[in-house]
PyMOL CGO cylinders between C-alpha atoms (Angstrom):
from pymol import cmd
from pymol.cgo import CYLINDER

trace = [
    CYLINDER, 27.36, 21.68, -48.03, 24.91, 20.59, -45.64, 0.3, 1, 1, 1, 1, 1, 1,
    CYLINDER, 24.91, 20.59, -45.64, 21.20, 21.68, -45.26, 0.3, 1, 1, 1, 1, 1, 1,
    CYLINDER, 21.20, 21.68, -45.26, 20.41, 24.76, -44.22, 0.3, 1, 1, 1, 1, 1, 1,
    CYLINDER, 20.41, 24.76, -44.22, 20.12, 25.33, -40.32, 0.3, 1, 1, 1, 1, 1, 1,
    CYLINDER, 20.12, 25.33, -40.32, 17.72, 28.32, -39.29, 0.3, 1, 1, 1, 1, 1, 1,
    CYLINDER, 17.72, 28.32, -39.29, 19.04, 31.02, -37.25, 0.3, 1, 1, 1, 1, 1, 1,
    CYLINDER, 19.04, 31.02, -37.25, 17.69, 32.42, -33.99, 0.3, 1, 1, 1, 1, 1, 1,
    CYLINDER, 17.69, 32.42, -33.99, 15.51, 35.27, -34.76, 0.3, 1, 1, 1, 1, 1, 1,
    CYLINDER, 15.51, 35.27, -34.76, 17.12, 37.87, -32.38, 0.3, 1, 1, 1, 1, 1, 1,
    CYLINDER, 17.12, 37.87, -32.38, 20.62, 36.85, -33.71, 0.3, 1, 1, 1, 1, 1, 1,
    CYLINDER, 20.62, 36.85, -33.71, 19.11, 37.74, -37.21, 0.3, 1, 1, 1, 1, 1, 1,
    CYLINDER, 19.11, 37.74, -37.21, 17.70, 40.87, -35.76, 0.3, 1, 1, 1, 1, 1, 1,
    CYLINDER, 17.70, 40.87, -35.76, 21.17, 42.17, -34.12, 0.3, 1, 1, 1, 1, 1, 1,
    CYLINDER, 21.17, 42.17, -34.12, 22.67, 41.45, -37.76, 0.3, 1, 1, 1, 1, 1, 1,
    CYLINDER, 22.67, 41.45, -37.76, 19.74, 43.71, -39.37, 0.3, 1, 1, 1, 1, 1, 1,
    CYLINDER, 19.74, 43.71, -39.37, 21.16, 46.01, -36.51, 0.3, 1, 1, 1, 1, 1, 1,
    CYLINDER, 21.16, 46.01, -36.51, 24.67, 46.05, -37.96, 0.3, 1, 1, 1, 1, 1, 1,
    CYLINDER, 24.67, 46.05, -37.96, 23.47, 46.65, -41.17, 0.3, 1, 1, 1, 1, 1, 1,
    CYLINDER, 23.47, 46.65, -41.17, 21.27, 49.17, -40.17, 0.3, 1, 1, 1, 1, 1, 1,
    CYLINDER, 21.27, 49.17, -40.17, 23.67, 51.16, -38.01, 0.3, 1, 1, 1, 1, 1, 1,
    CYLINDER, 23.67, 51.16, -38.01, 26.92, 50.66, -40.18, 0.3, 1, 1, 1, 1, 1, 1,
    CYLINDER, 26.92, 50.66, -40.18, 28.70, 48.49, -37.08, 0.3, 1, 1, 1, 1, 1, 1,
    CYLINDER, 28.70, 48.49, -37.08, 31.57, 46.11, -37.62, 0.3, 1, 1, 1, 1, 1, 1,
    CYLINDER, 31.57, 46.11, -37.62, 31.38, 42.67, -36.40, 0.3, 1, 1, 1, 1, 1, 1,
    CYLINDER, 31.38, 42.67, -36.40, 33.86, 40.25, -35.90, 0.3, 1, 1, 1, 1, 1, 1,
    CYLINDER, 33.86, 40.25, -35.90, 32.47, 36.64, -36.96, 0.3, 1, 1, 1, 1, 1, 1,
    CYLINDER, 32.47, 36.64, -36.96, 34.28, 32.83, -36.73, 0.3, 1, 1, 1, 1, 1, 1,
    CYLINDER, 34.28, 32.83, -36.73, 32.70, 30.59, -39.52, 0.3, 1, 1, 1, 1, 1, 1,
    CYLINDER, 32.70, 30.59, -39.52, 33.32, 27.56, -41.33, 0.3, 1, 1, 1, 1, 1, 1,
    CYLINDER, 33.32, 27.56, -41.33, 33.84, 27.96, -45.37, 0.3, 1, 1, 1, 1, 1, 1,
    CYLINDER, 33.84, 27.96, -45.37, 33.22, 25.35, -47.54, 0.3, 1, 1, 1, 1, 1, 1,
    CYLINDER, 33.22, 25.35, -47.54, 35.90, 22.98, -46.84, 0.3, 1, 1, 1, 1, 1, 1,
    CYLINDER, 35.90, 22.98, -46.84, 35.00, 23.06, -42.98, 0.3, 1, 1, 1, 1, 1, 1,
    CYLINDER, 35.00, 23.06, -42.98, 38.12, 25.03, -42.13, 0.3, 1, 1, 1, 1, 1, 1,
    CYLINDER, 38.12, 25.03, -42.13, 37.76, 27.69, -39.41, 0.3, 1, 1, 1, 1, 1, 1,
    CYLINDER, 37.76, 27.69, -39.41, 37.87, 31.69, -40.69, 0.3, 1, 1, 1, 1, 1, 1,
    CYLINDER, 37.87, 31.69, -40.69, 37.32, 34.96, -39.15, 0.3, 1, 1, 1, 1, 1, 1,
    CYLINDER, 37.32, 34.96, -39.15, 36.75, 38.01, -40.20, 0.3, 1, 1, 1, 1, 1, 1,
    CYLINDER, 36.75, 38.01, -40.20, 36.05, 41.63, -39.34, 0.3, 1, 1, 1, 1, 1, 1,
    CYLINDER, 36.05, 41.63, -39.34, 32.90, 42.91, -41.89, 0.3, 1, 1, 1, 1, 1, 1,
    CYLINDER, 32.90, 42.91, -41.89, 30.68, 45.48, -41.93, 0.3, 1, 1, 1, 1, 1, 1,
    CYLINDER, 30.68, 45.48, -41.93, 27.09, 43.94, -42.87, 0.3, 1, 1, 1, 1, 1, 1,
    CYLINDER, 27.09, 43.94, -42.87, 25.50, 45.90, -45.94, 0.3, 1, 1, 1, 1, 1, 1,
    CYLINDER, 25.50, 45.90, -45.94, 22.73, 43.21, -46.96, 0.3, 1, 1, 1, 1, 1, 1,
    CYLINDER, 22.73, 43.21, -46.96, 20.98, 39.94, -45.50, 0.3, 1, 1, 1, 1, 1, 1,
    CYLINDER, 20.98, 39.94, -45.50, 19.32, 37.76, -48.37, 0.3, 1, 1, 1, 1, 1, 1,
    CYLINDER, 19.32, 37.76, -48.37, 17.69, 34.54, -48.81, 0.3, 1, 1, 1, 1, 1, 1,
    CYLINDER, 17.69, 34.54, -48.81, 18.43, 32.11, -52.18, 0.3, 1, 1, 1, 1, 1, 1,
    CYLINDER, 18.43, 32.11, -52.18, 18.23, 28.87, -53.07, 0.3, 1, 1, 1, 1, 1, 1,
    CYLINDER, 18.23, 28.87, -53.07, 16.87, 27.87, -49.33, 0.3, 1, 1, 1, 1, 1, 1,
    CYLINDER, 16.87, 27.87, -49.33, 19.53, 29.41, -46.73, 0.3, 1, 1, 1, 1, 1, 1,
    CYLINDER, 19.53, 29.41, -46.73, 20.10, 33.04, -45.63, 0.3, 1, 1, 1, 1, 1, 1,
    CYLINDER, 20.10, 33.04, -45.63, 23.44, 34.61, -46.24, 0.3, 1, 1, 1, 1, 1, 1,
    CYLINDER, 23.44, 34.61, -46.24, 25.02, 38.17, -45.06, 0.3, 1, 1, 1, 1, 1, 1,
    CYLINDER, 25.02, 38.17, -45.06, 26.94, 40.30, -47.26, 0.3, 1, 1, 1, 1, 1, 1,
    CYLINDER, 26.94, 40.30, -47.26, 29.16, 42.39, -45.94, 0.3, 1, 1, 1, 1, 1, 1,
    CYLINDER, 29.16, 42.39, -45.94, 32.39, 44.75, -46.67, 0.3, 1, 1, 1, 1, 1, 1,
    CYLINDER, 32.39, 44.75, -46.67, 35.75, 44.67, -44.49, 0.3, 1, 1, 1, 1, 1, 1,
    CYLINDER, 35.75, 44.67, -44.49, 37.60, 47.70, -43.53, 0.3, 1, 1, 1, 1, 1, 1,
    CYLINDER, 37.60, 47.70, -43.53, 39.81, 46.81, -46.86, 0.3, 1, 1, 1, 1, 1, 1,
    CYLINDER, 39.81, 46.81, -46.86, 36.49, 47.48, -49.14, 0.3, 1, 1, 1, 1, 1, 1,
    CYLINDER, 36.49, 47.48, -49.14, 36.67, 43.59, -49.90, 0.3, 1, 1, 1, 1, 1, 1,
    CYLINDER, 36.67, 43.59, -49.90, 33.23, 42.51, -50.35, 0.3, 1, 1, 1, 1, 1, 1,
    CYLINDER, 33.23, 42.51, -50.35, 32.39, 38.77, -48.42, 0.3, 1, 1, 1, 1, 1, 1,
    CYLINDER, 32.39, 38.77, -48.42, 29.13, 36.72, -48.37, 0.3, 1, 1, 1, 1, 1, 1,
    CYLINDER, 29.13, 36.72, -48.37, 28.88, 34.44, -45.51, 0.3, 1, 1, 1, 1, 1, 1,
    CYLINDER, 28.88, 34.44, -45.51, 25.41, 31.46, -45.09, 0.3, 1, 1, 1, 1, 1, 1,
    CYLINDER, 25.41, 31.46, -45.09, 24.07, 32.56, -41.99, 0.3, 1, 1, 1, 1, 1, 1,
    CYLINDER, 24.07, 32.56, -41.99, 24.02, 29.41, -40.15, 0.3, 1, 1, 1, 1, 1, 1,
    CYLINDER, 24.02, 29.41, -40.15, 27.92, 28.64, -40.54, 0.3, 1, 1, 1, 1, 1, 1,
    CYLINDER, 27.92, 28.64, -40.54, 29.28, 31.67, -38.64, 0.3, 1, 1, 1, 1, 1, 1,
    CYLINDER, 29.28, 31.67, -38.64, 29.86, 30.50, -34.94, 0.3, 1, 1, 1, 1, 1, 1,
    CYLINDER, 29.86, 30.50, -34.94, 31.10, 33.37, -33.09, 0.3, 1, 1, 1, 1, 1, 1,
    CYLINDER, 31.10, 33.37, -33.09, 29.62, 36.48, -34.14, 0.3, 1, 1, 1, 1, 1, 1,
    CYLINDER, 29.62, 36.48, -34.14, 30.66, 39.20, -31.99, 0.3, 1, 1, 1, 1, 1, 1,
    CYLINDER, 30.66, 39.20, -31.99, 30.71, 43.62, -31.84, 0.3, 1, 1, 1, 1, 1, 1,
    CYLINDER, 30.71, 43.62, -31.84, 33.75, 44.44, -32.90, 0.3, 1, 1, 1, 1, 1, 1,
    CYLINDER, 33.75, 44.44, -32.90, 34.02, 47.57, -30.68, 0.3, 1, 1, 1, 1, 1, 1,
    CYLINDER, 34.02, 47.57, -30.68, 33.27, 45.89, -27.42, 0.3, 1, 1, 1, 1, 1, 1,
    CYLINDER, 33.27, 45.89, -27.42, 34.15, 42.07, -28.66, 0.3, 1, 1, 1, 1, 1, 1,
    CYLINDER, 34.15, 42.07, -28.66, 30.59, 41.15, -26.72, 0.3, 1, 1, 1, 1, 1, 1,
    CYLINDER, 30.59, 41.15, -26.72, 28.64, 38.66, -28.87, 0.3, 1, 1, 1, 1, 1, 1,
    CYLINDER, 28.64, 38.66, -28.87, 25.58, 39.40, -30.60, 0.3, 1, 1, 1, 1, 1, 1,
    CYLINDER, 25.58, 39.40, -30.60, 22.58, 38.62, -28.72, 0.3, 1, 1, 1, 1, 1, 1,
    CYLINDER, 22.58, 38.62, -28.72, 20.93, 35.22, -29.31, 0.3, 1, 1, 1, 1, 1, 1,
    CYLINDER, 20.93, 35.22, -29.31, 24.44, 33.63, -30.61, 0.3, 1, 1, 1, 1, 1, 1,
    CYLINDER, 24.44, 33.63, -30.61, 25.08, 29.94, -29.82, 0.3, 1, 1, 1, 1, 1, 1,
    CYLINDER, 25.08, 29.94, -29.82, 28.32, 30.71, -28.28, 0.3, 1, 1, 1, 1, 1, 1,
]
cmd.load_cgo(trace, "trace")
């Protein structure tokens, strides 16, 4: 996988929001293989290792994911389907 891209600070900050407040997001990212994914999660944890930032979080199944940070695209509320503030898209 590539290097590690730092994220905008307010994007981190509305993440540490969702965490915070128990909201679901809906994010687009890139997994390993470069293939696009989405997913509706609930963040429960933002952590840094081995040089890049990841989210954990838990869909409305209970299924636990862990996404790096800088390869989620479209990160958006999943009530209102506005994006997070400081997103690239």
């Amino acid at each position: 996988m590539k290097a590690y891209k730092p994220i905008p600070c307010m994007l981190h900050e509305q993440y540490e929001f969702a965490a915070l407040k128990m909201r679901y997001i809906e994010l687009v990212w890139l997994d390993e293989g470069g293939t696009e994914r989405s997913i509706k999660v609930k963040p429960i944890d933002l952590f840094a290792k081995q040089g890049a930032e990841y989210l954990k979080g838990k869909t409305p199944a209970g299924e636990i994911c862990l996404l790096r940070l800088d390869q989620i695209k479209s990160p958006v509320w999943a009530e209102s389907g506005e994006p997070l503030l400081g997103s690239r898209d």
